[in-house]
Every structure is written in structure tokens, then in C-alpha cells.
N, C-alpha and C positions, 0 to 999 in steps of 0.2 A: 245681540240678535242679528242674523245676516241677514241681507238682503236676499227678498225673492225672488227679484230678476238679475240678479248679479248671474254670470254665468262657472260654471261649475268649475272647478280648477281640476285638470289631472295632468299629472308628473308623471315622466318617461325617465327611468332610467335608463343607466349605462347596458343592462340587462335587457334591455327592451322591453319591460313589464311597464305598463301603463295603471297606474293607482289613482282612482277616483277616490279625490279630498273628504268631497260629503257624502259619502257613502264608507272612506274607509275600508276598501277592500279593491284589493287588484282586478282589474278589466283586459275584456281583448278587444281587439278591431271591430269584433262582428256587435259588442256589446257597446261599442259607440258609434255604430252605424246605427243599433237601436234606438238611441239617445236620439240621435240626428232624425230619425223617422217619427219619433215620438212631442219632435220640436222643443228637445230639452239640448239648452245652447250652453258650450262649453269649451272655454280653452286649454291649451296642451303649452306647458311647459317644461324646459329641460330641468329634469333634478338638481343636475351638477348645477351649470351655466346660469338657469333661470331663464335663459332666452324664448321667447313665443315660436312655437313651433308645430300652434294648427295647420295652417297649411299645408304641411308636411306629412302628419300624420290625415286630414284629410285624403289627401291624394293616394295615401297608402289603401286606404278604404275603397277610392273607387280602384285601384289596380285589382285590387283582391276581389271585387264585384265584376270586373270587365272579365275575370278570369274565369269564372265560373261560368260553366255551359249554360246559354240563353239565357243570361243576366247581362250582356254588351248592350249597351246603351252609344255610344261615341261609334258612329264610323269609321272605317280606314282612311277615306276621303277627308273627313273632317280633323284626325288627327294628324294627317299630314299637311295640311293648311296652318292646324294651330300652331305648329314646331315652325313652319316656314314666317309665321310672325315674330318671333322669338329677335329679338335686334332691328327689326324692322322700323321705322318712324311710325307704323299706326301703333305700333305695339300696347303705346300707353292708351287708348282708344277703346280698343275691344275687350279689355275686363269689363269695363263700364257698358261696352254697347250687350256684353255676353249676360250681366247681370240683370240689364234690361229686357231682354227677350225671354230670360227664363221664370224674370218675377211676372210678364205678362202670360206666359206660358202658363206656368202656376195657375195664374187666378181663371185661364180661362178652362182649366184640366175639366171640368163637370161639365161644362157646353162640349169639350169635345167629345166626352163621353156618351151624351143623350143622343149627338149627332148619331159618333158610329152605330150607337143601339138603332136610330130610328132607317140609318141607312141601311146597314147589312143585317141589319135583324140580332145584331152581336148580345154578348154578356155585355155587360153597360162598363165593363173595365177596358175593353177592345179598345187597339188604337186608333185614331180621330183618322179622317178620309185624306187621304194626301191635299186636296182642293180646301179645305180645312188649315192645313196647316201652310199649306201655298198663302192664301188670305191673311194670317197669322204673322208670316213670317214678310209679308207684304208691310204689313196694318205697321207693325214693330220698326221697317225700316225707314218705315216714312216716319214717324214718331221720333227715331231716335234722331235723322236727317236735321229736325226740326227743332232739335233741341240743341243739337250741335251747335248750329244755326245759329240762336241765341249765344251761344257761348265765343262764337266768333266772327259776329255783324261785318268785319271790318275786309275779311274774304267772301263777302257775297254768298246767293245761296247755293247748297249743293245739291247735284244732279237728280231730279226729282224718280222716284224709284217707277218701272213698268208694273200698270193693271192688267194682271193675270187673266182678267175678266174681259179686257176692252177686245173687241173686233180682233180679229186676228193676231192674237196675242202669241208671242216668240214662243216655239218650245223650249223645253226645260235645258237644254244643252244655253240657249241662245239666254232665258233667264239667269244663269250660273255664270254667263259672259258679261251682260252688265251690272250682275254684281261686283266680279272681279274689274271692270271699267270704272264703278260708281266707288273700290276702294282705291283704287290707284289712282283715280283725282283726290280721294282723300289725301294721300299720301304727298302726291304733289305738293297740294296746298299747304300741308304740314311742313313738308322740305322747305318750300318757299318761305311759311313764318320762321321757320329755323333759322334761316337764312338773314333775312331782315332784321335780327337780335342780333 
């Protein structure tokens, strides 16, 4: 008997056809973007090799999604940041901080929904108020700041994030500058443990 939450095995050949194990029948990209939307969890591995190769075929998925007219999700702004991390000392940092923003993301998708309904008068699918996700992406970074924290007492705390709300609060040019101030002390301090080893 298999397991029920074990997650799905499919195989990539050399061909590039992708075969779903428990199903027994060849798949495309779009039919495990489905799987993914449907929260059926499944790994990809190479026919030949065996080696795991979700990842890969993940990332295939959003290319072909980014590609499709108003289906882009990822900024230009933002894609060019994520490459610019790629070698960088936060580098190992922001998977973790990227999966934390999106799992709080996630659970909080229905309150942004009701907001924008009750704001713009929208379909309740409409996206959440920028001040909404300003708040969000506030609430996340003190959160994550704070966890970090824990994980390394022995560097002190780090630069507490600005309230978007408080009294004359910077504009967004000027939020976007102590973000990139509040990573680049990260980085420091990283250098610096580096260093110390």
C-alpha cells in the first residue's frame, strides 16, 4: 500500500516528456502547474541519472507562466536584485527570508482580498491596496529581523525596520533605501562571522 502523503514521483527523460509514476501516463508543464495549484506535492526526477530535479523543472513552470501575456507575477526590479544576490554572502539568507514572506503572504491572501473588496468596491479576487501590503511586507520584516536575532545573539540586534505609519514616514524611494541599508548591515555582519571562523 503507498503512502498518502508521500509525494508523487515523475520522471524526465532524455526526451523531455515528463511521466507521472501514479498516474502512469505522460504530463506537460501546464498539467503540473495544475498539481501545484491543486496542492498535490510531487517530485521530479531524472530517468537516466535519478538525480532530483524539482527545482528545475519548477522554475521551468514559472518561466512559461511569466511568459504569457498578464500572467507576470516577478518584476523587472525584483528580478534584477534576485541575480544581483546570486554569490553574494546574504545569498544563503534570502531563500529562507523569500519563503517566509510568501508563507505569511499566503495565509493572509483572504484579508487582502475582503480589504480590496471593501476598498475599491472590487471582485473580491482584486489585488490588496499597496498600504496593505506596505504593512505586510513591514509586519514580515520585523518578524524575520527577529528570528534571525535568535539565531545569532552573539551579533547583537539588527536594525529595527521603519513604520510606514509613524509621523512622517519616508517615501517609498527612501523605504527601498533602508531596506537596501538594513541588507547590507546584514551582510556586514555576515562578512564579519565569516571572518571570525
Amino acid at each position: 500500500m503507498t503512502n498518502p502523503t508521500a509525494p508523487i514521483t515523475i520522471k524526465k527523460y532524455a526526451n523531455r516528456r515528463l511521466y507521472n509514476t501514479a498516474s502512469s501516463a505522460y504530463v506537460t508543464l501546464a498539467d503540473l502547474a495544475k498539481m501545484v495549484k491543486a496542492g498535490e506535492d510531487f517530485v521530479v526526477h531524472d530517468a537516466k541519472t535519478g538525480e532530483e530535479i524539482t527545482r528545475s523543472v519548477l522554475t521551468q513552470i514559472i518561466f512559461e507562466q511569466e511568459g504569457k501575456e498578464g500572467q507576470s507575477l516577478l518584476p523587472i526590479t525584483f528580478l534584477r536584485q534576485l541575480i544581483r544576490f546570486y554569490g553574494d554572502s546574504v545569498q544563503a539568507l534570502l531563500p529562507s527570508y523569500l519563503e517566509f514572506s510568501i508563507d505569511r503572504f499566503t495565509g493572509e491572501q483572504q484579508k487582502f482580498r475582503e480589504e480590496a473588496s471593501r476598498a475599491f468596491g472590487a471582485a473580491p479576487f482584486a489585488a490588496p491596496s499597496f498600504g496593505a501590503l506596505e504593512e505586510l511586507t513591514r509586519k514580515n520584516l520585523a518578524a524575520f529581523t527577529k528570528a534571525l536575532g535568535m539565531f545569532t545573539p552573539f551579533v547583537g540586534p539588527l536594525p529595527t525596520p521603519v513604520d510606514p505609519a509613524a509621523p512622517h514616514a519616508p517615501a517609498e524611494k527612501a523605504d527601498l533605501d533602508e531596506l537596501k541599508t538594513q541588507l547590507s548591515e546584514m551582510q556586514r555582519r555576515l562578512d564579519s562571522l565569516a571572518d571570525k571562523r
